[in-house]
Phi, psi and omega in degrees: 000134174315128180285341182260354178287324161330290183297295163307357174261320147317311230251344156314290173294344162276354158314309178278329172285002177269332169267031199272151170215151213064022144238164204269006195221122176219188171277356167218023170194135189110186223234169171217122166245146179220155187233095168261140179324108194272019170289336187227027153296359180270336177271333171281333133302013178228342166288329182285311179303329175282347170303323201258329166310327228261314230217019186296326183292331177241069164084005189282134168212141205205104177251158194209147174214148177302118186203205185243145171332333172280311144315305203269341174267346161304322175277357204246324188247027116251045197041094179208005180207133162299311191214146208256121153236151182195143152310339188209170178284180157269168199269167177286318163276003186270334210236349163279333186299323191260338183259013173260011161272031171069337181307315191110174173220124145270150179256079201209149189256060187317327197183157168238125178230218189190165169254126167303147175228115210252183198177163203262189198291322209264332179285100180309343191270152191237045186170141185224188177243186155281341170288328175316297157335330212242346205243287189329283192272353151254015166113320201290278151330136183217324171261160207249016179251355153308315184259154190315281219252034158237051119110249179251000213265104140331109180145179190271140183272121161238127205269145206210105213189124168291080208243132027286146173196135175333305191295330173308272209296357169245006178289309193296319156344278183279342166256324203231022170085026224067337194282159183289143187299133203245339200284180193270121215214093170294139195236114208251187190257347196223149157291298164345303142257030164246017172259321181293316197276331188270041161229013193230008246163055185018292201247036184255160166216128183220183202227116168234166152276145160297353176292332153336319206291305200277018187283331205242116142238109170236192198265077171209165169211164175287121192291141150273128168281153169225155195221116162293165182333316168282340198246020157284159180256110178295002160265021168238154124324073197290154141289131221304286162333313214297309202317117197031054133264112198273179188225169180259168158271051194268175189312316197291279205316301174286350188281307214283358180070037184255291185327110175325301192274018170327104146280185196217099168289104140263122160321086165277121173221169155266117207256016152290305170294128184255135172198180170333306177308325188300303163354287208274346179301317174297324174291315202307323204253020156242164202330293195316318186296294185325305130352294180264034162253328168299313155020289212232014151090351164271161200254149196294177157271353240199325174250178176277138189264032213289136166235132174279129157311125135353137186272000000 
């Protein structure tokens, strides 16, 4: 669905819930509950907080608990969340299940972000390939003198990684086709510990979202990746130059679709009812939302992008 016909069409219905009187539920008032995703809890707690600055006098209230993309889309297409955030779209059946209770579906492609793939501040190497990556986690790789671009650096690679986790499920995805990782895979409960533990560890390698990277600060950084032809996600446009090159996770790079590991945040609603989802859906997916996702180094979805040259 087009975002701006999208956009325009929330901002219709809050128009119209504005003039409504006698119910306890509007776009700025009455309650909400979400289960955000925890690749992106932090842009998404600074979306609910500021939402609630805005508008908490007037009776707005929005709990929200951390859970998986997966989880939350489980709940949503039994109708049991009102409003939809997920690291991936829906399946062709995911999306028939919710749109045969006749309510409709909205759609919108809320934000881009990617999974970082990290190492800790002591670790020299600044750069992987994705096959290399692709090595690390089926096992096939073990040592970090194994990869093209490690110097001198040395030693057993031990992979780090949250599993059950959005990054898990789009690492077994995007590399492998669905199948499960096979490599010896320390396994944390949080991104949060998996950034703690590969920062406590030379010779560690881990896997967060990037909305992570600057929410923690600790002593680790992000590999720029590079990707042969083969090895793209056919659902972006890489550009053609981009091919064994690397790229960082900086925003310009996911704008341009170069950054290997790219995803895509999305926004699901049932837009007949108008209440507190509606709202708060219209703020994330208007300027102000949109704003702290650029923030927090992710890029919006929803505005116009220009990127400034390098100096």
């Amino acid at each position: 669905m087009n975002r701006l016909f999208v956009l325009l069409s929330l901002s219709i219905i809050l128009l119209l819930a504005a003039c409504q009187r006698g119910t306890d539920q509007s776009p700025t008032s009455g309650s909400l509950s979400l289960v955000i995703p925890e690749p992106i809890e932090p842009v998404l707690r600074g979306e609910v907080a500021a939402f609630l600055e805005l508008y908490r006098q007037n009776g707005a209230q929005i709990s929200a608990r951390v859970g998986t993309s997966e989880e939350a889309i489980r709940l949503f297409v039994r109708d049991s969340l009102r409003l939809l955030f997920s690291t991936r779209r829906l399946t062709a059946t995911e999306r028939a299940l919710v749109e045969k209770e006749g309510n409709g579906l909205t759609e919108i492609a809320l934000a881009y972000d990617g999974v970082a793939v990290i190492v800790q501040r002591d670790n020299p190497i600044v750069k992987a390939t994705v096959g290399e990556i692709r090595g690390i986690l089926d096992g096939s790789i073990t040592r970090w003198e194994q990869l093209s671009g490690h110097g001198r650096f040395r030693g057993a690679i031990s992979a780090i990684l949250s599993d059950p986790s959005d990054e898990s499920l789009y690492l077994q995805q995007r590399l492998f086709g669905g199948a499960a990782l096979h490599a010896r895979i320390t396994r944390t409960a949080s991104s949060a510990q998996t950034m703690h533990a590969v920062a406590q560890d030379a010779r560690a390698v881990g896997f967060v979202g990037i909305d992570w990277l600057d929410s923690l600060k600790l002593p680790v950084h992000p590999l720029a990746l590079a990707m042969k032809d083969g090895d793209a996600d056919t659902a972006y446009a890489v550009p053609s130059d981009a091919y064994g090159r690397y790229f960082a996770t900086d925003p310009a790079n996911i704008y341009q679709n170069s950054y290997a590991f790219k995803r895509t945040i999305m926004m699901y609603s049932r837009p007949m009812q108008v209440d507190l989802a509606t709202g708060f859906s219209a703020y994330v997916a208007g300027a102000d939302g949109q704003r702290l996702f650029l923030r927090q180094n992710l890029v919006p979805g929803t505005q116009p992008i220009r990127l400034r040259p390098t100096e």
